[in-house]
C-alpha positions as CSV (number, residue, x, y, z in Angstrom):
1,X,-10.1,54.2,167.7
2,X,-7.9,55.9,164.7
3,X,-6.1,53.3,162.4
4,X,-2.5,53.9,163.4
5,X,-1.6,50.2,162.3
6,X,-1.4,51.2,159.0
7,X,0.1,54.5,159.2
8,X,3.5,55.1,157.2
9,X,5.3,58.1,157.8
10,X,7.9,58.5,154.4
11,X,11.2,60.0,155.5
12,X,11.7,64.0,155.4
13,X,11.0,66.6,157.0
14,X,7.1,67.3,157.1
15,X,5.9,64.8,159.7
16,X,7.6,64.4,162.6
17,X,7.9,61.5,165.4
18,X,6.8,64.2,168.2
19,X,3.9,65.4,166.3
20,X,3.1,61.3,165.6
21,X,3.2,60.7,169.3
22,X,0.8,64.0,169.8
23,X,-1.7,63.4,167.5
24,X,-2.3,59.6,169.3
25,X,-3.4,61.5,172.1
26,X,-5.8,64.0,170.3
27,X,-9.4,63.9,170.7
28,X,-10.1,64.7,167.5
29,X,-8.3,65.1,164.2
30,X,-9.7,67.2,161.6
31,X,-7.5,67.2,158.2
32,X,-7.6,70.0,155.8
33,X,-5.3,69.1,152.4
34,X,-5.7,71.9,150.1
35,X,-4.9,72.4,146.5
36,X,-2.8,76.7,146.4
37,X,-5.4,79.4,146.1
38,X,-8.5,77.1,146.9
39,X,-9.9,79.1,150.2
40,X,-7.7,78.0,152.7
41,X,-7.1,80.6,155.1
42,X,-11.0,81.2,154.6
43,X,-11.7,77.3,156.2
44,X,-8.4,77.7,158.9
45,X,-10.1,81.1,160.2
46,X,-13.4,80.1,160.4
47,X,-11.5,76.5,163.0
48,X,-9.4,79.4,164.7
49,X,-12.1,81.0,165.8
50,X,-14.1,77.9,167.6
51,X,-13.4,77.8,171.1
52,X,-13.5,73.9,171.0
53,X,-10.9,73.6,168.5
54,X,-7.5,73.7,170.4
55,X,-5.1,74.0,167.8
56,X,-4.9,74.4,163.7
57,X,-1.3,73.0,163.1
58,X,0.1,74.4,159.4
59,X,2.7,72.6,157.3
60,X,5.4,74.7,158.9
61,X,4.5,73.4,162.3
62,X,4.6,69.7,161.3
63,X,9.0,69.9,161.9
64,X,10.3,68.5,165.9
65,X,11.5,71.6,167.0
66,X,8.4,74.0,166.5
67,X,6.2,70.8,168.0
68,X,8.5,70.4,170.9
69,X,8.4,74.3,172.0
70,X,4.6,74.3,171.4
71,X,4.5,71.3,174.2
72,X,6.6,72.7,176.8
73,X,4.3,75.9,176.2
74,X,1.0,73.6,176.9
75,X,-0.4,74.9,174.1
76,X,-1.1,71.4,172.6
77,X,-3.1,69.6,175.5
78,X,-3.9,65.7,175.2
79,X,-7.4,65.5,174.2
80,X,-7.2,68.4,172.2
81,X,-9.3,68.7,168.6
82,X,-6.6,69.6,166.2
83,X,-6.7,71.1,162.1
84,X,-3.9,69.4,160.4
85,X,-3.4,71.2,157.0
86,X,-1.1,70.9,153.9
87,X,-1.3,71.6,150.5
88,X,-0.8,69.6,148.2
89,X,0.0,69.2,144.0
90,X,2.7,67.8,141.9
91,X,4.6,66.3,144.9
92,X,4.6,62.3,145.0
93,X,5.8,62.2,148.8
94,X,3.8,64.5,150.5
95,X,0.7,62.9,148.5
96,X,1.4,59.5,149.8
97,X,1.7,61.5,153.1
98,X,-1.6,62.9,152.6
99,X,-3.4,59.4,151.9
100,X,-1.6,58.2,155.4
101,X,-3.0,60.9,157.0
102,X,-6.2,60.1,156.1
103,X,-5.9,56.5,157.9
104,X,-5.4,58.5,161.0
105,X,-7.5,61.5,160.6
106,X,-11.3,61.6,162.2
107,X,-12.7,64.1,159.8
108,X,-11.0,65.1,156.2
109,X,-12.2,68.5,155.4
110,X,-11.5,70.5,151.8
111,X,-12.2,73.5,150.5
112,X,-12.6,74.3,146.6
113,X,-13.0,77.1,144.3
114,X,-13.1,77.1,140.2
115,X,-9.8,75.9,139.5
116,X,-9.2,78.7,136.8
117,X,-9.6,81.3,139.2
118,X,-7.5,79.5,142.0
119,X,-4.5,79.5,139.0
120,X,-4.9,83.2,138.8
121,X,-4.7,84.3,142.4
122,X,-1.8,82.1,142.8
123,X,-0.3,84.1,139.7
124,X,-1.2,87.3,141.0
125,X,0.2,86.6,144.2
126,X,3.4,85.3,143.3
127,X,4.2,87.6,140.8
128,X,7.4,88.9,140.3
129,X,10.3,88.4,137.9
130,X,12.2,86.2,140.3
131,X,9.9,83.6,140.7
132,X,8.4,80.5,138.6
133,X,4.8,81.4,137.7
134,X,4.6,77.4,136.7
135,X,1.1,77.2,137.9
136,X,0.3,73.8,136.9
137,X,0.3,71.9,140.2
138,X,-2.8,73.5,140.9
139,X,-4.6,71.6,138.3
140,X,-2.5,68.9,139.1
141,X,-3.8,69.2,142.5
142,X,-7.3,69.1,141.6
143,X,-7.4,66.3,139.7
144,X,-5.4,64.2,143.2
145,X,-8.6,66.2,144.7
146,X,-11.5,64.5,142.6
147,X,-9.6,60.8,142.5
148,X,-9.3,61.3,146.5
149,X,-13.4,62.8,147.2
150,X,-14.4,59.4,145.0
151,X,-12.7,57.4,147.6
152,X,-13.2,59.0,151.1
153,X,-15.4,60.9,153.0
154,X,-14.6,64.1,152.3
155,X,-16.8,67.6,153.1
156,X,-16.3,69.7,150.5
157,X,-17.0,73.8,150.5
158,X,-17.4,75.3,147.1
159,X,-15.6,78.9,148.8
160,X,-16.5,80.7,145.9
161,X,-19.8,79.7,144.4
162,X,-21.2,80.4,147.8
163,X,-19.9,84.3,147.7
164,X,-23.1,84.4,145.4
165,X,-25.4,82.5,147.3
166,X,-28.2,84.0,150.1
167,X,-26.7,84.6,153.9
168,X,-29.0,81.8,154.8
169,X,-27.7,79.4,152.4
170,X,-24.1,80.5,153.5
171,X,-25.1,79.3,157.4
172,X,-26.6,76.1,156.6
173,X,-23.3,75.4,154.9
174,X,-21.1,76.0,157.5
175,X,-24.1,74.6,160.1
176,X,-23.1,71.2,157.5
177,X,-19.6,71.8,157.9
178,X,-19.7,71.6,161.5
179,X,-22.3,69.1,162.1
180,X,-20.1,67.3,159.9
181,X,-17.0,67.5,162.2
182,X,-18.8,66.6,165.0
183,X,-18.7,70.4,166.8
184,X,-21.2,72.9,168.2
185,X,-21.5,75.7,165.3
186,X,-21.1,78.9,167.4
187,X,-22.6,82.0,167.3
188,X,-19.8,83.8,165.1
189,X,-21.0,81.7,162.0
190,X,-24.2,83.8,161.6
191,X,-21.8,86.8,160.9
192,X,-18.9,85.0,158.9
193,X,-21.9,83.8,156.6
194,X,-23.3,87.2,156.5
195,X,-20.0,88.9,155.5
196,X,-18.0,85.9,153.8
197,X,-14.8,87.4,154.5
198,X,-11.9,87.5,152.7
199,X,-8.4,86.1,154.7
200,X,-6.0,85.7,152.1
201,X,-5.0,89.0,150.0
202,X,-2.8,89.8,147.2
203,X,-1.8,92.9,149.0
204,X,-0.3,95.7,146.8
205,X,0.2,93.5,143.6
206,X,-1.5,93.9,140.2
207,X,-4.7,92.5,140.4
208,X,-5.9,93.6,136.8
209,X,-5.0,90.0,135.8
210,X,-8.4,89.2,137.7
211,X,-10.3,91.6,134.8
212,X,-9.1,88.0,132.2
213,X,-11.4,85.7,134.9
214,X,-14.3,88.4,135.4
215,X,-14.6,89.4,131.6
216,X,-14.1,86.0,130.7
217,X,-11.2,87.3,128.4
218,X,-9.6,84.0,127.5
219,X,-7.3,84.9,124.7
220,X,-5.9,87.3,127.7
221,X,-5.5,84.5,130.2
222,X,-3.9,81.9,127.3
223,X,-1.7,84.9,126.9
224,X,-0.2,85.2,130.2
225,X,-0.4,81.6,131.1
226,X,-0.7,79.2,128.2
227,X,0.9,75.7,130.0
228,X,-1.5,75.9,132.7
229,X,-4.5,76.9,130.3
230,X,-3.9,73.6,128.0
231,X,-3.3,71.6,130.8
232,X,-6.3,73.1,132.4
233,X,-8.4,72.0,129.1
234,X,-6.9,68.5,128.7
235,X,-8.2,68.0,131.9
236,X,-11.8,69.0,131.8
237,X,-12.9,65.4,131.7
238,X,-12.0,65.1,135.0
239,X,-12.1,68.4,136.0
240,X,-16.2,69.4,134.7
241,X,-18.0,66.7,136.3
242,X,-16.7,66.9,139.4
243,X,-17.4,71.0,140.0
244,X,-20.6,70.2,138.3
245,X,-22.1,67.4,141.0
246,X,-20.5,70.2,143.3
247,X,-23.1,72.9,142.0
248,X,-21.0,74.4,139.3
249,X,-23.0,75.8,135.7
250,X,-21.9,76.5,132.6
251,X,-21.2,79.8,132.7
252,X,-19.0,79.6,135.9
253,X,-16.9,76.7,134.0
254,X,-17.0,79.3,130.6
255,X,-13.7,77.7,130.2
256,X,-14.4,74.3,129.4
């Protein structure tokens, strides 16, 4: 039985009182709070595609009117197992959302990749001279990430470090990853642990900036971003042991 006593819902617009009432009838309640650019669409793919998960509900979907026309549709059944995902970062409300959640959520469920290379996807993909490239919520993020995993059960999938691992290696982590929620790993995982496919793209954008993270070219990447890089820094304390215990070396954490 899922702690609802407890549960505080801050005003605002993310969590509404007709997805509340749905997710007391769920079966199961897998929560997926991300940091930006840390493999997320990889994780919500790999749920979309399991015939026993009924439904991976976004941020966007969390608002009364999108959650009322998914009901009349009877696409969100009682009993269903349901991916509730966010992301999260610099913002104090949705956090203390987030660590409500978790009171209510059966399984909690976050991907990670090296945090330097999660800032510069995010660059990459927002790029453009009428946007804020401010990139520091992501290590922001990370750091709400590490105090979080010390307190909960959390599953963690390193997205990258395992694009160099064996295909075999790949399954048994997403064999874990399912045991873990309590599901029947399918046949499709053999194949998305042979192929570990890419879901979220940068499209037509310069990607060159990902040159500073593969030629470890760090006077390039202070260059282009030199908040986020001496935040980054200041927070290797935190930051190292963490992606260490998680199977991190050196010379993937050259930045520290």
């Amino acid at each position: 039985m899922r702690n609802y006593r407890n549960f505080q819902r801050p005003q605002g617009t993310w969590f509404c009182d007709e997805l509340e009432s749905f997710l007391i009838k769920t079966k199961s309640i897998i929560f997926m709070p991300t940091v930006q650019s840390s493999g997320t669409w990889f994780i919500l793919e790999l749920f979309k595609a399991h015939d026993q998960i009924d439904w991976v509900i976004p941020e966007d979907y969390w608002h009364a009117p999108i959650i009322k026309e998914l009901n009349v549709k009877r696409l969100l059944k009682d009993n269903s197992v349901v991916v509730l995902h966010t992301h999260f970062g610099l913002d104090v409300g949705k956090n203390i959302l987030i660590e409500n959640i978790f009171e209510i959520s059966d399984h909690i469920v976050m991907p990670i990749r090296n945090p330097l290379r999660s800032i510069l996807t995010a660059y990459i993909r927002d790029h453009s001279p009428n946007k804020d490239l401010d990139k520091e919520h992501i290590i922001h993020g990370y750091i709400k990430l590490v105090e979080w995993v010390k307190k909960l059960n959390v599953f963690i999938i390193p997205i990258d470090l395992y694009s160099k691992k064996s295909k075999l290696e790949r399954y048994f982590l997403l064999r874990d990853l399912f045991d873990f929620i309590q599901i029947p790993y399918e046949k499709y995982m053999k194949e998305w642990a042979n192929n570990w496919p890419v879901h979220n793209t940068v499209g037509k954008k310069d990607e060159s900036i990902k040159l500073y993270f593969d030629t470890k070219n760090i006077e390039g990447i202070k260059e282009i971003m030199p908040k986020e890089y001496d935040l980054l820094i200041s927070s290797v304390p935190i930051l190292k042991p963490f992606f260490e215990s998680q199977g991190y070396n050196e010379e993937d954490l050259f930045w520290c």
